[in-house]
C-alpha positions in Angstrom: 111.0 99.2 82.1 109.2 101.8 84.1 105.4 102.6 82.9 103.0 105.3 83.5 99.1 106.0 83.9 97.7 108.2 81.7 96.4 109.8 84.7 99.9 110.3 86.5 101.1 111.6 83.1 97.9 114.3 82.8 99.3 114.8 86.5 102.7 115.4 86.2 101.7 117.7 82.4 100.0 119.9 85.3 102.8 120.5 87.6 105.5 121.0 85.5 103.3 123.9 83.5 102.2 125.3 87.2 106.1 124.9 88.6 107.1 125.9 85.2 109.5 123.3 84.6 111.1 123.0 81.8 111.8 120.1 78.8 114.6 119.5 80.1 113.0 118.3 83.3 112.6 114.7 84.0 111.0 112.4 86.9 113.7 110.9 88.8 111.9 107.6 91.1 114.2 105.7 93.6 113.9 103.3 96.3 115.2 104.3 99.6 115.9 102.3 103.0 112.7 103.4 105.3 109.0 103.2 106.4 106.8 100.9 107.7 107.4 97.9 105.0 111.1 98.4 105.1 111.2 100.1 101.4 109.9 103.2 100.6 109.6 105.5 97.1 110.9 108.5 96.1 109.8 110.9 93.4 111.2 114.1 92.2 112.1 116.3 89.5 114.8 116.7 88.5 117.3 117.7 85.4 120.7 116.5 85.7 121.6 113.0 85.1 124.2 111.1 86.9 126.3 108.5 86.0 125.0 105.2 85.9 121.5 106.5 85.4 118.6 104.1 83.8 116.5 106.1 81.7 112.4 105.1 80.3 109.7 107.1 78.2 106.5 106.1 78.5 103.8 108.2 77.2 105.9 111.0 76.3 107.4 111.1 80.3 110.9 111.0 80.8 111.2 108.4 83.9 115.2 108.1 85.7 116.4 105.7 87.8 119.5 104.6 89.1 120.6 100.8 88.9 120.0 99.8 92.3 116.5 101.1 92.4 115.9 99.2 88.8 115.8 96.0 90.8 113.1 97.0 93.0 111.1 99.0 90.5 111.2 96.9 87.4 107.9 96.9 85.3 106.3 99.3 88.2 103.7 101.9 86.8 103.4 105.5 88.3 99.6 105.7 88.5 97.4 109.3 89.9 94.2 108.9 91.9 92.6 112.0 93.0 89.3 112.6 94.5 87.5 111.8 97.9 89.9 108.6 98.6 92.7 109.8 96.2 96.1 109.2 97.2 98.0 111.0 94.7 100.9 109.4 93.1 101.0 105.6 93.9 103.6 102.8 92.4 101.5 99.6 91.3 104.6 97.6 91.6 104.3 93.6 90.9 107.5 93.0 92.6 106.3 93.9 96.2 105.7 91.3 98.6 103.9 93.5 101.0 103.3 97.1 101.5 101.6 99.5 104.0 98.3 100.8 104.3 99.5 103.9 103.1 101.0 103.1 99.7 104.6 104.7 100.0 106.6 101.4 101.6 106.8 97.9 100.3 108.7 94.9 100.7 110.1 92.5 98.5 
């Protein structure tokens, strides 16, 4: 299960309306080989599934994953910070063992 903020999902309402996305749009999140930790997310949108997908809804937003990236990301929430220290989208993810300063790599 994937989760998400209510602020990443005011967030994410936002850009699709400004990018004019539509329904059919989804955020696709998976975990790529990279950065300083060794692990590192990736966030897009996107609207064509692919075989083997893993699909969530939380708070009305359509979250895809494949299965490899499941492992690392299960029971992660996509939270939105903004503001003077605001770092954008972050992943609060209980299964990382470490991650960088930055947010956007992580071990396990």
């Amino acid at each position: 299960m994937l989760h998400v903020s209510d602020s990443a999902k005011n967030r994410i309402s936002e850009i699709k309306t400004k990018e004019s996305y539509g329904e059919d749009y989804f955020i696709r999140v998976s975990v790529i080989g990279g950065g300083c930790s060794g692990l590192s997310y990736k966030m897009d949108f996107d609207n064509k599934a692919q075989d083997g997908d893993q699909e969530y809804e939380d708070k009305g937003v359509k979250l895809v994953t494949d299965i490899k990236s499941m492992l690392y990301l299960y029971d992660t929430t996509l939270d939105f910070s903004d503001g003077l220290n605001g770092k954008g989208f972050e992943f609060k993810n209980p299964n990382a063992t470490r991650t960088c300063s930055c947010g956007e790599s992580f071990a396990v």
